[in-house]
N, C-alpha and C positions, 0 to 999 in steps of 0.2 A: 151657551157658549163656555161657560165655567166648567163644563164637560171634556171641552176639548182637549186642553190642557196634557190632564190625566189620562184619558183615553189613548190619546197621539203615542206618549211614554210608554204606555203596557204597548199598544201594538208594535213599536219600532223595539220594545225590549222584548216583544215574543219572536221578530223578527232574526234578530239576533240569536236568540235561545236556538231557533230551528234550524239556523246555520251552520253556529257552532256544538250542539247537542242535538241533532235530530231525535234519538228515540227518547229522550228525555222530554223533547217540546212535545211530539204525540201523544205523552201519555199527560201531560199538561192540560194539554186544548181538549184533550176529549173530556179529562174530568170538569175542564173548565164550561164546556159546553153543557152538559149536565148540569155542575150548579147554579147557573145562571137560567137554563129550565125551570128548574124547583125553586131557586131561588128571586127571580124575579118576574118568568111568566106566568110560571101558575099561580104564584102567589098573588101576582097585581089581579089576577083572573077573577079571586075569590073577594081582595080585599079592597080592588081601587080600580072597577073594569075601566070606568070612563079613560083612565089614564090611557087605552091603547089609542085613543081618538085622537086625543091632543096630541102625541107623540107625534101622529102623520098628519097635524094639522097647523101644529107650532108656527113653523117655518121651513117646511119643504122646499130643498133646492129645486125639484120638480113639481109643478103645479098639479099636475095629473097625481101625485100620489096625496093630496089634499082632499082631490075627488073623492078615491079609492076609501082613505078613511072617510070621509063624510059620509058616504055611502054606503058602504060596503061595511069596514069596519065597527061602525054607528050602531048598523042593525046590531048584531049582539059582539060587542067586543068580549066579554067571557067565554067566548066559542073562539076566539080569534088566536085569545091568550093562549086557550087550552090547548090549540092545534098547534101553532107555536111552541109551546113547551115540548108538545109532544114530538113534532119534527129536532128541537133541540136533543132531546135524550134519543132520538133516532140515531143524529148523526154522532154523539158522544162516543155511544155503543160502538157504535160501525168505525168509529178511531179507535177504538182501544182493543177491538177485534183487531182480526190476522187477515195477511192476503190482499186477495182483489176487496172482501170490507171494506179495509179501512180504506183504500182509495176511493169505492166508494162517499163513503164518510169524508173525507176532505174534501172534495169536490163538491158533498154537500155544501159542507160547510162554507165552501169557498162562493159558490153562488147563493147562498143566503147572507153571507156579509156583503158581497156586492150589491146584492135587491135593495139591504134596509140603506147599504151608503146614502141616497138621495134624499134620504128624511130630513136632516138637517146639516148645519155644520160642524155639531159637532161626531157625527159618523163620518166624518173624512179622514179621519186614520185608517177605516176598514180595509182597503187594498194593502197598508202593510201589513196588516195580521194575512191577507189574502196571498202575498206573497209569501210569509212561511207556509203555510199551510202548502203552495205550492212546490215549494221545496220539498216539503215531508211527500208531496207526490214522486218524488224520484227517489226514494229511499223504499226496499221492501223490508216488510212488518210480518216475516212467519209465526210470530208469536202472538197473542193476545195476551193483554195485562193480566190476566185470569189463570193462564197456563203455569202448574207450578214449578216444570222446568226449566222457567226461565228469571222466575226470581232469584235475586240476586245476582248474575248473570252480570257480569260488565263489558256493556258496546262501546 
């Protein structure tokens, strides 16, 4: 619950960022997506797997995703992590790409914060991050963060 708090604030200030600075919040959320890959899936992967269990077992607003991790997650949560992490720097990539990518990539991203929403309460900010990210869906991305014509560049 001490989560909530913090969490609520970043989403409703990423909210905001995608509003009033879209290509500034895409290139945000994608690097953001990424470090929290590396930074806390694969990392929990190697150094605290049990932790993926508890997470969907804590206090799930849905009962059925208690099952899921008991079950499913249980059997090897270091495979769970890694695949996790790995979808994360999928969708990072595919945001910080150009084009049909990055809608791609947000749309990822956007049904993967809706999935984990129901793990507890304090994932119930995810729909605002869910709503930038939908907003960056109506903006087009011909550049990739990568492209060197476009640094520096002011949108």
């Amino acid at each position: 619950m001490e989560q909530l708090i913090p969490w609520l604030v970043f989403c409703a200030a990423f909210l905001l960022f995608s509003l009033v600075r879209p290509y500034g919040a895409r290139i945000f959320i994608g690097i953001f997506f990424i470090v929290m890959a590396l930074g806390v899936n694969a990392l929990l992967s190697f150094i605290a797997p049990e932790l993926f269990v508890s997470l969907g077992t804590d206090k799930p607003l849905i009962p059925f995703y208690a099952w899921i991790f008991e079950n499913v997650v249980a059997a090897a949560p270091p495979v769970v992590g890694i695949v996790a992490a790995a979808g994360e720097i999928t969708v990072g990539l595919l945001i910080l790409s150009r084009g049909r990518r990055v809608k791609l990539g947000l749309i990822g991203a956007i049904v993967f914060l809706l999935i984990i929403t129901p793990l507890g309460v304090w994932t119930l900010p995810n729909p605002l991050m869910a709503a930038g990210l939908a907003r960056l869906l109506t903006k087009e991305f011909p550049h990739a963060l990568w492209d060197r014509r476009v640094r520096g560049a002011s949108r």
